[in-house]
C-alpha positions as CSV (number, residue, x, y, z in Angstrom):
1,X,70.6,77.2,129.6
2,X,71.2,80.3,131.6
3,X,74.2,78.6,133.9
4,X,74.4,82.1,135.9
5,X,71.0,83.1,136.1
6,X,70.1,79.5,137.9
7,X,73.2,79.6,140.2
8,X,72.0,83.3,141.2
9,X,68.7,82.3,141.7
10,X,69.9,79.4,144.0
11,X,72.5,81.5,145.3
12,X,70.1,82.4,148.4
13,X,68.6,80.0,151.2
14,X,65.2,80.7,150.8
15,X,65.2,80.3,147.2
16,X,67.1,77.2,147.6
17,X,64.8,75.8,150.6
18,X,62.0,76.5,148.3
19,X,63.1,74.8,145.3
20,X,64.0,71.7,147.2
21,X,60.8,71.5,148.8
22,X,59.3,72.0,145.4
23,X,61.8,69.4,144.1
24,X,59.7,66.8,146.8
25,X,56.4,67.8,146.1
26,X,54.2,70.5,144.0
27,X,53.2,73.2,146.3
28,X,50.9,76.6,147.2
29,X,52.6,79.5,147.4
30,X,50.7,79.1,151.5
31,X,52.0,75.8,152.0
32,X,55.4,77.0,150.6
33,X,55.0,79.6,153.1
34,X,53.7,77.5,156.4
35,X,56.4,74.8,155.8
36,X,58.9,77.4,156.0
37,X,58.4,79.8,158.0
38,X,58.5,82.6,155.8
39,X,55.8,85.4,155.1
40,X,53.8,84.8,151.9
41,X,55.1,88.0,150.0
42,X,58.3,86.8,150.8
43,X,57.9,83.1,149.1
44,X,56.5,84.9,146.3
45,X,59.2,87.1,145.5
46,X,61.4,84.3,146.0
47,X,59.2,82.1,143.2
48,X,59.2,84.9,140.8
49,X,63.2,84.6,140.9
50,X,63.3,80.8,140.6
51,X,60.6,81.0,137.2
52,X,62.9,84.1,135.8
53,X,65.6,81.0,136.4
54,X,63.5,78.7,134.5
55,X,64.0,76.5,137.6
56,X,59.9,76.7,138.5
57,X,57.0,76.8,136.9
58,X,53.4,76.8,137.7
59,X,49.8,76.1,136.7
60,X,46.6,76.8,137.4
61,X,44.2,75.1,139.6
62,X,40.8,77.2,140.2
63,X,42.1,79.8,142.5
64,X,45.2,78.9,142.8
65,X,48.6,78.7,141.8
66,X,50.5,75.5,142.2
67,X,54.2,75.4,141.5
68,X,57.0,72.9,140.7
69,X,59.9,72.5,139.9
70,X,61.2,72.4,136.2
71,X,62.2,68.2,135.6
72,X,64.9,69.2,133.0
73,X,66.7,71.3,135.7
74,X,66.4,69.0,138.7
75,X,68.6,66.4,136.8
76,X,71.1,69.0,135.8
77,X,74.3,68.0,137.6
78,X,76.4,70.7,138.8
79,X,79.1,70.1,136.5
80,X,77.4,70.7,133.3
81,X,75.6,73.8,135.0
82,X,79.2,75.0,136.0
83,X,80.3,74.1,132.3
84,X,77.6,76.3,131.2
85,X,78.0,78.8,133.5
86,X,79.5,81.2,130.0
87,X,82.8,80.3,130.7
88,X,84.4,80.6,127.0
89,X,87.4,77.7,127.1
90,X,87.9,77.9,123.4
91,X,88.5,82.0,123.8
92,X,90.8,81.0,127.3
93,X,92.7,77.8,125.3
94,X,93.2,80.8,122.2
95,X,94.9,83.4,124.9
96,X,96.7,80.6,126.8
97,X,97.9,79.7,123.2
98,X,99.5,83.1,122.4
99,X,100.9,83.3,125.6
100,X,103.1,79.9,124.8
101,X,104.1,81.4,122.1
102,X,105.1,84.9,123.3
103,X,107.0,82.7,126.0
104,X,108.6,80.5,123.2
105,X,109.6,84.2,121.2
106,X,111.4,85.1,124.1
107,X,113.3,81.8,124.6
108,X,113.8,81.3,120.9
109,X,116.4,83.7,118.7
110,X,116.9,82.9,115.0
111,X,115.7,79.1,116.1
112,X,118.2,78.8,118.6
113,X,117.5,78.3,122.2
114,X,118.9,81.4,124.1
115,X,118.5,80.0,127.9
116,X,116.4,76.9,129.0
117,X,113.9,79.0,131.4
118,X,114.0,77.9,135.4
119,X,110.4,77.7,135.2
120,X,108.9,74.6,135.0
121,X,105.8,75.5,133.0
122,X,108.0,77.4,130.8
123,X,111.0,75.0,130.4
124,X,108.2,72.3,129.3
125,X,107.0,74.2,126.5
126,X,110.3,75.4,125.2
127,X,111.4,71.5,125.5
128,X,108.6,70.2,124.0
129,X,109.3,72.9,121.0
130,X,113.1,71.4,121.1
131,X,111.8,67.7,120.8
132,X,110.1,68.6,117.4
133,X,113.2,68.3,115.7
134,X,113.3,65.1,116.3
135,X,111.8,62.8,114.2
136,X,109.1,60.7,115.5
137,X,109.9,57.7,114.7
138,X,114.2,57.7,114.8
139,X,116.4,56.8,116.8
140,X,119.9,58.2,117.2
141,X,122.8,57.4,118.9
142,X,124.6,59.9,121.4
143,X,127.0,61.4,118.8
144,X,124.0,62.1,116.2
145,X,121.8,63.5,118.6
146,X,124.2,66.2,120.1
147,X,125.4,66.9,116.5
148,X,121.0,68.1,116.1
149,X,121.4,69.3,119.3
150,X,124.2,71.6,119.0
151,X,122.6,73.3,116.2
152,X,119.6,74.8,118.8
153,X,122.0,75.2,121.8
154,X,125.3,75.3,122.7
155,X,124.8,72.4,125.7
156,X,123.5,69.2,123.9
157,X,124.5,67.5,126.6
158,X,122.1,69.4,129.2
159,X,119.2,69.5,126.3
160,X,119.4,65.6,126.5
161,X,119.3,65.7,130.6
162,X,116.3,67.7,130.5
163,X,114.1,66.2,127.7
164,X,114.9,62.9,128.9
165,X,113.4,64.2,132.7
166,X,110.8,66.1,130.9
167,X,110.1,62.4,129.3
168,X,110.1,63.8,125.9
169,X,112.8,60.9,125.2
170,X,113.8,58.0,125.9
171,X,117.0,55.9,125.9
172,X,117.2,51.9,125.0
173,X,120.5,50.2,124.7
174,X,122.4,53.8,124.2
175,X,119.7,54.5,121.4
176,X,117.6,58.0,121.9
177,X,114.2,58.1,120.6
178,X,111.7,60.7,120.7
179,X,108.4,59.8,122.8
């Protein structure tokens, strides 16, 4: 599916007021016209955009030419037509990817924690990397987990804070686990 092609082609009134009428009912390119209101040459031009589309189509019928629209593309919802549209989410989820990690590079020295960004995008990630070194599954009591802590930054205490409002732990009965 050409995703732009069809939202350029619908991308005008007249094109659109002609698919919809053709989306009602087959039609002449002279009934196309009449209905409305627009000179003959002028629906035609506007049909041969909607078939380059793949929107319309026609056929035959003695002299004339009737047209319609294509049934695939009138269920199309716009979503998947938007989702189509060429838009590469693997190539954006790839750069947004290097980027976190360019971001955690420049937070990270030697695998300690130089600053805890003020950020809020940023802090996430770089507390989210912090929370790996936590085992999944543990649990550890205040003392053990600012002894880990201590290792990445000099503030365990403030690493706690944080992760625990970031919800990347939790505390139970003075118990810190990892969520």
């Amino acid at each position: 599916m050409q995703s732009l092609t069809i939202l350029k082609a619908l991308s005008d009134e007249s094109r659109l007021n002609i698919f919809r009428l053709l989306l009602e009912r087959d039609a002449y390119i002279e009934v196309i016209s009449e209905r409305l209101k627009l000179a003959p040459s002028t629906v035609s031009f506007h049909l041969k955009k909607l078939v380059e589309a793949g929107l319309v189509s026609s056929k035959k019928d003695q002299y004339y030419t009737i047209y319609f629209a294509v049934p695939d593309f009138a269920e199309v919802s716009l979503k998947n037509l938007v989702l189509g549209a060429g838009v590469k989410l693997k190539e954006q989820d790839k750069v947004e990817e290097q980027y976190k990690e360019k971001v955690l590079k420049s937070f990270f020295k030697y695998g300690k924690l130089t600053k805890i960004p003020s950020q809020k995008m940023k802090r996430e990630w770089v507390l989210a990397r912090v929370s790996e070194n936590l085992a999944s599954n543990k649990t550890y009591s205040l003392a053990d987990l600012k002894e880990l802590l201590i290792e990445i930054y000099p503030d365990p205490g403030l690493l706690i804070t944080e992760m625990n409002a970031a919800g990347l732990i939790e505390i139970q009965n003075n118990k810190y686990k990892r969520t």
